[in-house]
C-alpha positions as CSV (number, residue, x, y, z in Angstrom):
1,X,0.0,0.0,0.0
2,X,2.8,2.9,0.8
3,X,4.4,1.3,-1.9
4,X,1.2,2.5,-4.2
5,X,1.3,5.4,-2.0
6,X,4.6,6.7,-3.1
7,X,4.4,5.9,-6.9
8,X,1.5,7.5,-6.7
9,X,3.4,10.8,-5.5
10,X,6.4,10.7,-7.9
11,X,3.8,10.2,-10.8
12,X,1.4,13.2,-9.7
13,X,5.2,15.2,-8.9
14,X,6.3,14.1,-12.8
15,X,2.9,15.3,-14.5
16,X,2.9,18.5,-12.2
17,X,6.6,19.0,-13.6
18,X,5.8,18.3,-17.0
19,X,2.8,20.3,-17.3
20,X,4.8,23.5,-15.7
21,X,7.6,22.5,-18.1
22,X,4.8,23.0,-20.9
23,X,2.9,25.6,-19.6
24,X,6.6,27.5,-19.5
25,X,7.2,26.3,-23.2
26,X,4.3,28.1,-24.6
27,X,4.5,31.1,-22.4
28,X,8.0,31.6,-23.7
29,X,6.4,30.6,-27.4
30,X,3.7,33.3,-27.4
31,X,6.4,36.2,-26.0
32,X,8.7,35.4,-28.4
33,X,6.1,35.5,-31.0
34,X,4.4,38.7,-29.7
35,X,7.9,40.2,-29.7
36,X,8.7,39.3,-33.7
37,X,5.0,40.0,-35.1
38,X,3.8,43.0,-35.0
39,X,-0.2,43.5,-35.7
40,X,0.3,47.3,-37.1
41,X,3.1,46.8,-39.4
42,X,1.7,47.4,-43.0
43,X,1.2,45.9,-46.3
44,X,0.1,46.0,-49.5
45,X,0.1,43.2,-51.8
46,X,-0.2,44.7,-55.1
47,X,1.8,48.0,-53.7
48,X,4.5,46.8,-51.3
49,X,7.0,49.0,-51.6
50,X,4.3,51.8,-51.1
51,X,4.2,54.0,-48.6
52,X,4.2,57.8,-47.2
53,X,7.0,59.5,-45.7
54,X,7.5,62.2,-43.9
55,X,10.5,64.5,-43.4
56,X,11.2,67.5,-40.7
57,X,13.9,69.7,-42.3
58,X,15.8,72.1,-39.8
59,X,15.6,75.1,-41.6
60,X,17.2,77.5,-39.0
61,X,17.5,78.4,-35.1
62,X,15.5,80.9,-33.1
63,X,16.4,82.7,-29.7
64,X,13.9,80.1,-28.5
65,X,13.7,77.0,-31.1
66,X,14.1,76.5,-34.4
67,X,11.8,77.1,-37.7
68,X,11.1,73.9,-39.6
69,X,9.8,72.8,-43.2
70,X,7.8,70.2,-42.9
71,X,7.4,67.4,-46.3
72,X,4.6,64.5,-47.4
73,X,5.6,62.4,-50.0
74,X,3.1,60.0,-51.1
75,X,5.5,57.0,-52.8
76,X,2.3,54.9,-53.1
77,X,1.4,53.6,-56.1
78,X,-2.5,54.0,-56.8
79,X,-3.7,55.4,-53.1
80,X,-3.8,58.5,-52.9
81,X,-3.8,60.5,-49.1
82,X,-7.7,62.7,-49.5
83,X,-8.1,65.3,-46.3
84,X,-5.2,64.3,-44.8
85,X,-4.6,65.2,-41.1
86,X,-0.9,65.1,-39.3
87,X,-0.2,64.9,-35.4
88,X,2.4,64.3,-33.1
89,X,3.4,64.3,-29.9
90,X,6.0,66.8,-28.7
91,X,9.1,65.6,-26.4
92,X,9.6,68.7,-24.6
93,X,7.3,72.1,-23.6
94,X,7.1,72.8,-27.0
95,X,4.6,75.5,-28.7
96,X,3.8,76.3,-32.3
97,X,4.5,79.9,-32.9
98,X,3.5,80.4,-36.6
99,X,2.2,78.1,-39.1
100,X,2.5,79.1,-43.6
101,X,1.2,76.5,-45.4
102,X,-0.9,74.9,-43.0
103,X,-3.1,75.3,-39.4
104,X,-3.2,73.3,-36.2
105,X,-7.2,71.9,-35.9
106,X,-7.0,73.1,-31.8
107,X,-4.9,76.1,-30.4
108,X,-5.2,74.5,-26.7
109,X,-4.1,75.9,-23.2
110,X,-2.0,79.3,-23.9
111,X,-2.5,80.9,-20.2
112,X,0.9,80.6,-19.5
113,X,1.6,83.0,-22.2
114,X,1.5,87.0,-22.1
115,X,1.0,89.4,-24.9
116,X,1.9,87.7,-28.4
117,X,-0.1,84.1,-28.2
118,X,1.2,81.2,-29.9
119,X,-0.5,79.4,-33.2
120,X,-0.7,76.3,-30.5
121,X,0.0,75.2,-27.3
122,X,-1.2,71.7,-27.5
123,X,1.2,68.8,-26.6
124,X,-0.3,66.9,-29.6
125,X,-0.8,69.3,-32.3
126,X,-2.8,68.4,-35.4
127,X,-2.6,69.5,-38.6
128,X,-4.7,70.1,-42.1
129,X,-3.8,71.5,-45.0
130,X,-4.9,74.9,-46.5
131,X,-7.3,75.4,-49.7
132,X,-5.5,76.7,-52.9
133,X,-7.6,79.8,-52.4
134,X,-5.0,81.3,-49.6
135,X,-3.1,84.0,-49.7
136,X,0.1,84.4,-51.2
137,X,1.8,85.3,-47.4
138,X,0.7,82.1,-46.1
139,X,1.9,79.7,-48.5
140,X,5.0,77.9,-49.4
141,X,5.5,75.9,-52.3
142,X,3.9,72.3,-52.6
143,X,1.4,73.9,-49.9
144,X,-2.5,74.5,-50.2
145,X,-3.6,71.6,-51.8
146,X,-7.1,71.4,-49.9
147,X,-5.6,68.0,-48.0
148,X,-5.4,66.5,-51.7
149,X,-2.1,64.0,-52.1
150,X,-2.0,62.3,-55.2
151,X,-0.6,59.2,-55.5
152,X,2.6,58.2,-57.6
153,X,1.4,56.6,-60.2
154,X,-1.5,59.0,-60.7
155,X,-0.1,62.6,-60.7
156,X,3.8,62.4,-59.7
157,X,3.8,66.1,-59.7
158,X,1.4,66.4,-56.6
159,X,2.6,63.5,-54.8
160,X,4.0,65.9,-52.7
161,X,2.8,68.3,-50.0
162,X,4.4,71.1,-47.7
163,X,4.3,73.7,-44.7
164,X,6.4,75.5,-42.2
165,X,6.2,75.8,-38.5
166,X,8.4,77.9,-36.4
167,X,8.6,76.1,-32.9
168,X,9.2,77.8,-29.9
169,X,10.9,76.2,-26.6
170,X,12.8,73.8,-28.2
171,X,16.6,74.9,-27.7
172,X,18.4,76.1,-30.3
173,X,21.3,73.4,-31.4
174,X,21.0,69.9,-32.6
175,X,22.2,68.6,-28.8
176,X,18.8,70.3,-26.9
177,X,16.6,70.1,-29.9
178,X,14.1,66.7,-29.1
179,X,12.2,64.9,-32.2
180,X,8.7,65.3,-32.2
181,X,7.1,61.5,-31.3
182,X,4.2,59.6,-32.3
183,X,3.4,60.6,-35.7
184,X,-0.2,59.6,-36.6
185,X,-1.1,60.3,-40.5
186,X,-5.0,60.1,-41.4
187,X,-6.6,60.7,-44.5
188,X,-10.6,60.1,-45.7
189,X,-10.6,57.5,-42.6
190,X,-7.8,55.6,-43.4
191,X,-5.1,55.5,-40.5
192,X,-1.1,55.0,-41.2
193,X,1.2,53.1,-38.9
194,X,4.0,55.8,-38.6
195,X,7.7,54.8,-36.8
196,X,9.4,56.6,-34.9
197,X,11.5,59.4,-36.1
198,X,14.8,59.0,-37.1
199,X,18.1,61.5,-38.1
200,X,19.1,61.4,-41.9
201,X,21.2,63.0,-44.0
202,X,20.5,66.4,-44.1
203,X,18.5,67.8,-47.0
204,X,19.3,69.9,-49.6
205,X,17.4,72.6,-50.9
206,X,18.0,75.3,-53.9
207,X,18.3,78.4,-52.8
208,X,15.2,81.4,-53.5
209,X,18.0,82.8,-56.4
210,X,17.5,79.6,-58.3
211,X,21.7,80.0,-58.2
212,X,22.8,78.1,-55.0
213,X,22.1,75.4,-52.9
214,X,21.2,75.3,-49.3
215,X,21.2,72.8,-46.5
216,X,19.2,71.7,-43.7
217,X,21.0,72.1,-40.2
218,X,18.9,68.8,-39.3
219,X,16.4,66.1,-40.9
220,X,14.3,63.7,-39.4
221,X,12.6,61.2,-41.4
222,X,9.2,59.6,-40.7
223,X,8.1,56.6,-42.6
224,X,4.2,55.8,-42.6
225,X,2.5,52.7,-44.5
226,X,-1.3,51.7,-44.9
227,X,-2.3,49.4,-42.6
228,X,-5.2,46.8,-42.8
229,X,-5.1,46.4,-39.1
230,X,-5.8,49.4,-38.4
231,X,-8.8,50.4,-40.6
232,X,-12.4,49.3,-40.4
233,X,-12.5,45.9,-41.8
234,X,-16.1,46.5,-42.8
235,X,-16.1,47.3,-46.9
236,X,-16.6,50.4,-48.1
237,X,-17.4,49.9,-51.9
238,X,-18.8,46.8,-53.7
239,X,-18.8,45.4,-57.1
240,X,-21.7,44.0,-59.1
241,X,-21.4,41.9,-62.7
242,X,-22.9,41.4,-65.6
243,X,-22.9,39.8,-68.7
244,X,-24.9,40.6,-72.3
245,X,-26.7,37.6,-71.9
246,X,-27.4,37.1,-68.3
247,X,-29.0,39.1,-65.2
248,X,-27.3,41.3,-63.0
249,X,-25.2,39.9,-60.2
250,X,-25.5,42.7,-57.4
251,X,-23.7,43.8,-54.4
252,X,-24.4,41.4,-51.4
253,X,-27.0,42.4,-49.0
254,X,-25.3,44.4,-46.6
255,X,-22.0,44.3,-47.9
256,X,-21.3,47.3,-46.2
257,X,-23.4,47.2,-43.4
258,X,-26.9,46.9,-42.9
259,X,-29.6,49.9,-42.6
260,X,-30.3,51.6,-39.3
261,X,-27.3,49.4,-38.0
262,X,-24.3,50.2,-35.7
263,X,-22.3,48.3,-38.3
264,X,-23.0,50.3,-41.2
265,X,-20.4,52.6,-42.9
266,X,-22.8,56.0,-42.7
267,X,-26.5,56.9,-41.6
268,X,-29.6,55.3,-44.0
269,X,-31.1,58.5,-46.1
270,X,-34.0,57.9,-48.8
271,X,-33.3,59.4,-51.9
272,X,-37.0,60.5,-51.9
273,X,-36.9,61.7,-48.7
274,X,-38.9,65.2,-48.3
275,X,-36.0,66.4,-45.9
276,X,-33.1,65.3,-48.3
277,X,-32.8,68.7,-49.8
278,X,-32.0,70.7,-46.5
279,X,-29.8,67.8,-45.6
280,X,-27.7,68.1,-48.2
281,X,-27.3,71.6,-48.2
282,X,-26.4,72.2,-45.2
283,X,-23.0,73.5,-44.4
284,X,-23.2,71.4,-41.0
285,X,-20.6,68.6,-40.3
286,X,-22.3,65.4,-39.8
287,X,-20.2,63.3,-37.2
288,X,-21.7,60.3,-39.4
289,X,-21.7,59.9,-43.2
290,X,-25.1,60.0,-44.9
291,X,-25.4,57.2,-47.5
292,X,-28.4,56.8,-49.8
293,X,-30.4,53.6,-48.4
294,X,-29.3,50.9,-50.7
295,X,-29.3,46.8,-49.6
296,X,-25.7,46.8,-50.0
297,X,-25.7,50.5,-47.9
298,X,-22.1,50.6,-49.3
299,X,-20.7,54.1,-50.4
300,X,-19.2,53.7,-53.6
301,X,-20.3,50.9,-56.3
302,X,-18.4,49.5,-58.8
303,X,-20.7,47.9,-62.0
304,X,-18.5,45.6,-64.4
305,X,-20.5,44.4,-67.6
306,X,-19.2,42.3,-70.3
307,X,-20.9,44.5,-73.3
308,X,-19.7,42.8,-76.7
309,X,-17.9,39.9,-78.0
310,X,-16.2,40.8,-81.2
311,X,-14.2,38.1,-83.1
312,X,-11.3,40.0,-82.0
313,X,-12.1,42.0,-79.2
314,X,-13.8,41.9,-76.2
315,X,-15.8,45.5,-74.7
316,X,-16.3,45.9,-71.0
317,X,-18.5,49.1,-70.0
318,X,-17.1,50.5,-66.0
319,X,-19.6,52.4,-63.8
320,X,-18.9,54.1,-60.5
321,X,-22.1,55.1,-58.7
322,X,-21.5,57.7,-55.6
323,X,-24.2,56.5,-53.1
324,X,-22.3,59.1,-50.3
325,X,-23.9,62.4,-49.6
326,X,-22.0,65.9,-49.0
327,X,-19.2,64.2,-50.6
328,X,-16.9,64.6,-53.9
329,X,-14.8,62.6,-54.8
330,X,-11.7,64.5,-57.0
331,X,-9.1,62.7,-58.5
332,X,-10.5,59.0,-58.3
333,X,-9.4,56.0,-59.6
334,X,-9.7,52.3,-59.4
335,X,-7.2,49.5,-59.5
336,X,-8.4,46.5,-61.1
337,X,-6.8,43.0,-61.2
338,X,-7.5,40.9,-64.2
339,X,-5.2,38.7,-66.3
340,X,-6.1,40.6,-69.4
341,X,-5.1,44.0,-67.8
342,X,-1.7,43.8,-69.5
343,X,-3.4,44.1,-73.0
344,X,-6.0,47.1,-73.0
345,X,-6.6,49.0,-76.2
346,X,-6.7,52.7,-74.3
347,X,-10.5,54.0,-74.0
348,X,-9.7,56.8,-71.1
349,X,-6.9,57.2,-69.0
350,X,-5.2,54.3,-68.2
351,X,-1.9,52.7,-66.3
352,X,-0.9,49.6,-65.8
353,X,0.9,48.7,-62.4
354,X,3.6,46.1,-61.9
355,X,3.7,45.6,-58.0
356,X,6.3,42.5,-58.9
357,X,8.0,41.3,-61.6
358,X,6.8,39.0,-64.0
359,X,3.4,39.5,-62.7
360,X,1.4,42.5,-65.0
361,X,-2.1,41.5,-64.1
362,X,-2.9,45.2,-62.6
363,X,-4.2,48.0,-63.6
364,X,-5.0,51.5,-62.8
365,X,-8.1,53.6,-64.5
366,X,-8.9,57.1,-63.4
367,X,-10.7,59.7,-64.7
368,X,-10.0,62.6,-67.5
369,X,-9.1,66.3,-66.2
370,X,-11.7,68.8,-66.5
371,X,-14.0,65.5,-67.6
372,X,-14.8,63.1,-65.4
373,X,-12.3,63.3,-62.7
374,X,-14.9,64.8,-59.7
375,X,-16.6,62.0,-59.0
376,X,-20.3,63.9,-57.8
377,X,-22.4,63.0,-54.8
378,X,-25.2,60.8,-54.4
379,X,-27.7,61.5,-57.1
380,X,-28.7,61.9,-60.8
381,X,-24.7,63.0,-61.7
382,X,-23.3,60.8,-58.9
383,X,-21.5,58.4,-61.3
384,X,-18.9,58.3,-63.8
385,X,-18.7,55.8,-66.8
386,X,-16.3,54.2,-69.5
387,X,-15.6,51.4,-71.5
388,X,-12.6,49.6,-72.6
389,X,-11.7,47.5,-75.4
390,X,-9.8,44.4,-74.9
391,X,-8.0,42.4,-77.9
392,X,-8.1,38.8,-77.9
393,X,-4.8,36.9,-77.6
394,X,-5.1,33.0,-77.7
395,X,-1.7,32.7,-75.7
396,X,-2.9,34.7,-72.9
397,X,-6.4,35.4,-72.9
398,X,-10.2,34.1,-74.5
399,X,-13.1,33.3,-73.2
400,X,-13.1,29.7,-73.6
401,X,-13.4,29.0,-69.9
402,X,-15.8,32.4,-69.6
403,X,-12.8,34.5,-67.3
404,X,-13.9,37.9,-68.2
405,X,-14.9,39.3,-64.9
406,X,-12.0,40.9,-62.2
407,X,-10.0,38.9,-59.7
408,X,-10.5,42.4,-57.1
409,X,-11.3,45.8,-57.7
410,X,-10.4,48.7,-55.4
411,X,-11.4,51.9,-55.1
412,X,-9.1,55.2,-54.0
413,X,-7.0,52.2,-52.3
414,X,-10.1,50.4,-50.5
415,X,-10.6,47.2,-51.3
416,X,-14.1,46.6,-52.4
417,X,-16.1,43.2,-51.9
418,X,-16.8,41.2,-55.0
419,X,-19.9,38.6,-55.5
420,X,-19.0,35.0,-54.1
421,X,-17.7,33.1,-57.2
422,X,-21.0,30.8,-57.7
423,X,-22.9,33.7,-58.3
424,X,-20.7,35.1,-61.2
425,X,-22.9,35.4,-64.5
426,X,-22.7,32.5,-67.1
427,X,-20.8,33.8,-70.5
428,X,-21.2,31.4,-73.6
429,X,-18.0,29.6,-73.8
430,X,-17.6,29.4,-70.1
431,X,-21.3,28.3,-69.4
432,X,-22.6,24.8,-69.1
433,X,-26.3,25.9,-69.3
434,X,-27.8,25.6,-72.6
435,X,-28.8,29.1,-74.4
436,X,-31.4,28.5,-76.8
437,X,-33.1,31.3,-77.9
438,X,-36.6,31.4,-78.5
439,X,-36.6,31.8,-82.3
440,X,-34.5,28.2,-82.4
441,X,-37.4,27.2,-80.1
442,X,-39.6,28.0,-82.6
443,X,-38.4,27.2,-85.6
444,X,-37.7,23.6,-84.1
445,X,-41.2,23.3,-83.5
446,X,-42.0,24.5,-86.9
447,X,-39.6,21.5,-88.3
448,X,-41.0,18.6,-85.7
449,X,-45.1,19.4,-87.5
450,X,-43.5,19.3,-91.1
451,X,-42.1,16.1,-90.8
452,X,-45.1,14.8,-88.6
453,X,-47.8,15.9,-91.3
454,X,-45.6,14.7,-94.2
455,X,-45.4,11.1,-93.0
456,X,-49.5,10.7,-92.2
C-alpha cells in the first residue's frame, strides 16, 4: 500500500513537472512570437513598396527654437492620401508659434503666455492643409492643396505636399533640440502606422536665387504605410457583374453594413426623402456619413458588364455610382486585377501597375481632367462611366473558360467586396447551361409538324 502510496506521489510530482515544463514552453512561445509579429506593421500586396513619408527639415535656429519645413511624400502607387490630417506628440514644452502652409485643428491651453499668443499650445498638435484659395503670405510651395495628395502613379507632380512651422521652446542646437514622437497620419478614414522618427542626411534645398544650394541644419525622417489592421474591416465599396446575356449579379445584401445598424459605414437616407434637400445643403458637419439607403448601404459601387464579343475583341462598360452624400470625390481611380489587364486598347486614361516582376495583371483607371475626374455626390450625376476595349490573344487570354470578370477591384485604395464566385454570371464559352433562344425554339417546333404531317 505505501508502496502505491509513493508511486503514486512521484507520478502526480512528474505530471505536475511536466505540465509547468509546458505551460513555460508556450509562455516563452507566445512572447517570443508577440515580440517578432507586430499587428500594425503594414502591407500591401499589389503595392509593397508603397508607402508615405515624412520629413522635418531644420531650416534655421530661433532665440527660442528652431523654424522647420515640414514634407509629405506620397511614394504609393495607386492610393492616394484625400483630407489628410498630421499629429504628433511633442518631447519637450514645446509650442507652435506660426504656421504658412498649414493650421493646427485646436490652439489648446495658452495661459501661461502673455501678450503675443502662440499658433498652439497643444502637446499633440494636429494639422490640415490649406485650400488653394490662400493667400500668397501664407503659403509655401507644394502647400495649399485642400488636403489632396496624389498618389505616384496618378499625378507624380502632386505627390507631394508642404508647410512651415516655427517652434518655440525647443533649444536652439542639434544637442537640446528633441524629435517630435508619435506621428499619426490620417486621410478620408484611413489611418497609417508611422515609426518613430529618425536622423538622416540632411536635405538639400535650392536656394530662393535659383543659383545656390542650401542645406538643412537637421532632418528627421518619418516613414508611414497603410495598414489593414488598423482600418475598419467592414467594406466600403462593392462590385456587381454582368454579362450581355445574363442578369445582374449585385452587391451582397449588406456588404457594407446593414440599414439603421451600428455596423453600417454611414447613416440610411432615402433618396425621396422630403427632408433630403435641406440635408444636403447644409454646411453642417455630420459626425456620421449619410449614405443613400441601398441593400448593399455601401458608399461607392463599382458595375462591371461584359458588353460585346467581337471576333477579335472583347468590350467591357465601367460604372462608379457615388451612393455618399455631402461628398466629392476629386481625382479618383480604381485598380483593377484581371489577367487581361496587360493588354488594354486605351479608351480613357489608363496605367498599368507592376507591383512585382513577372506578374502585369494590374491596372489602374482614373478619370480625364476637366472630364470626369470629380466624382459627384449621391444622385442623378453621382456616377462616372467608361468602356474599354480588350483584344483577344489565344496565348494569354479568351473566353473559352468564360474569365472575363476581375480577380478584385479597389477603389481610392479600398478594397471593395466582390460577388461569391458561384454567383458570377454565365458567358457562352464558359457556361454549361444551354442558351437557346426562343426563335431556335420555334423554328424547331415549326420542323418537328413538317415532318409529322408529311409522313401521315
Amino acid at each position: 500500500m505505501n508502496l502505491h502510496r509513493q508511486m503514486y506521489s512521484h507520478l502526480s510530482s512528474l505530471t505536475g513537472s511536466i505540465f509547468k515544463l509546458t505551460s513555460l514552453t508556450i509562455f516563452l512561445a507566445c512572447l517570443l512570437l508577440c515580440s517578432t509579429f507586430t499587428p500594425t506593421e503594414a502591407y500591401d500586396d499589389i503595392d509593397p513598396n508603397g508607402k508615405v513619408t515624412i520629413k522635418w527639415d531644420v531650416i534655421s535656429w530661433t532665440p527660442d527654437g528652431y523654424v522647420a519645413a515640414v514634407t509629405i511624400y506620397n511614394f504609393q502607387q495607386y492610393r492616394q492620401l484625400q483630407g489628410w490630417t498630421l499629429g504628433w506628440k511633442w518631447g519637450k514644452q514645446e509650442v507652435i508659434w506660426s504656421m504658412m502652409g498649414a493650421q493646427t485643428t485646436e490652439q489648446g491651453n495658452c495661459s501661461r503666455f502673455k501678450g503675443n499668443m502662440p499658433h498652439s499650445c497643444k502637446k499633440d498638435p494636429t494639422v490640415v492643409d490649406l485650400l488653394p484659395g490662400t493667400p500668397y503670405n501664407q503659403q509655401i510651395a507644394n502647400c495649399c492643396k485642400g488636403g489632396v495628395i496624389s498618389s505616384l502613379a496618378q499625378d507624380p507632380a502632386n505627390a507631394v505636399s508642404s508647410f512651415q512651422v516655427r517652434v518655440g521652446d525647443a533649444g536652439t542646437s542639434n544637442k537640446t533640440v528633441r524629435t517630435p514622437k508619435r506621428f499619426n497620419l490620417k486621410a478620408a478614414g484611413t489611418r497609417y502606422n508611422c515609426r518613430a522618427a529618425r536622423i538622416v542626411r540632411r536635405t538639400k534645398f535650392i536656394s530662393a536665387d535659383k543659383w545656390g544650394i542650401t542645406e538643412a541644419l537637421m532632418t528627421w525622417n518619418v516613414s508611414c504605410g497603410y495598414s489593414r489592421f488598423l482600418n475598419p474591416k467592414t467594406p466600403t465599396c462593392c462590385v456587381s457583374l454582368s454579362s450581355y446575356n445574363d442578369t445582374v449579379v449585385g452587391c451582397r445584401t449588406c456588404a457594407c453594413g446593414c440599414q439603421n445598424s451600428t455596423d453600417a459605414t454611414g447613416s440610411c437616407v432615402n433618396s425621396d426623402a422630403p427632408h433630403l434637400a435641406s440635408v444636403v445643403s447644409s454646411g453642417k458637419p455630420e459626425t456620421t456619413p449619410l449614405v443613400q439607403c441601398t441593400g448593399h448601404m455601401c458608399p461607392i459601387r463599382v458595375h462591371w458588364h461584359v458588353k460585346l464579343d467581337h471576333k477579335q475583341y472583347w468590350q467591357v462598360e465601367v460604372t462608379v455610382t457615388n451612393f455618399k452624400y455631402k461628398m466629392n470625390y476629386t481625382q479618383w481611380n480604381i485598380v483593377v486585377q484581371h489577367p487581361n489587364s496587360d493588354n488594354l486598347t486605351q479608351l480613357f486614361s489608363f496605367k498599368s501597375l507592376t507591383p512585382y516582376d513577372g506578374l502585369n495583371d494590374t491596372a489602374m483607371l482614373q478619370g480625364v481632367e476637366f472630364y470626369d475626374d470629380l466624382l459627384a455626390q449621391a444622385g442623378p450625376s453621382g456616377n462616372v462611366q467608361a468602356e474599354l476595349l480588350f483584344p483577344k490573344d489565344k496565348s494569354a487570354f479568351t473566353f473559352v473558360k468564360g474569365w472575363a470578370f476581375p480577380r478584385r477591384i479597389y477603389f481610392n485604395g479600398d478594397s471593395c467586396l466582390m460577388p461569391t464566385p458561384d454567383a458570377y454570371p454565365l458567358l457562352p464559352n464558359g457556361s454549361f447551361r444551354p442558351i437557346i433562344s426562343l426563335l431556335r425554339l420555334v423554328m424547331t417546333f415549326l420542323v418537328y409538324v413538317v415532318f409529322f404531317f408529311a409522313y401521315i
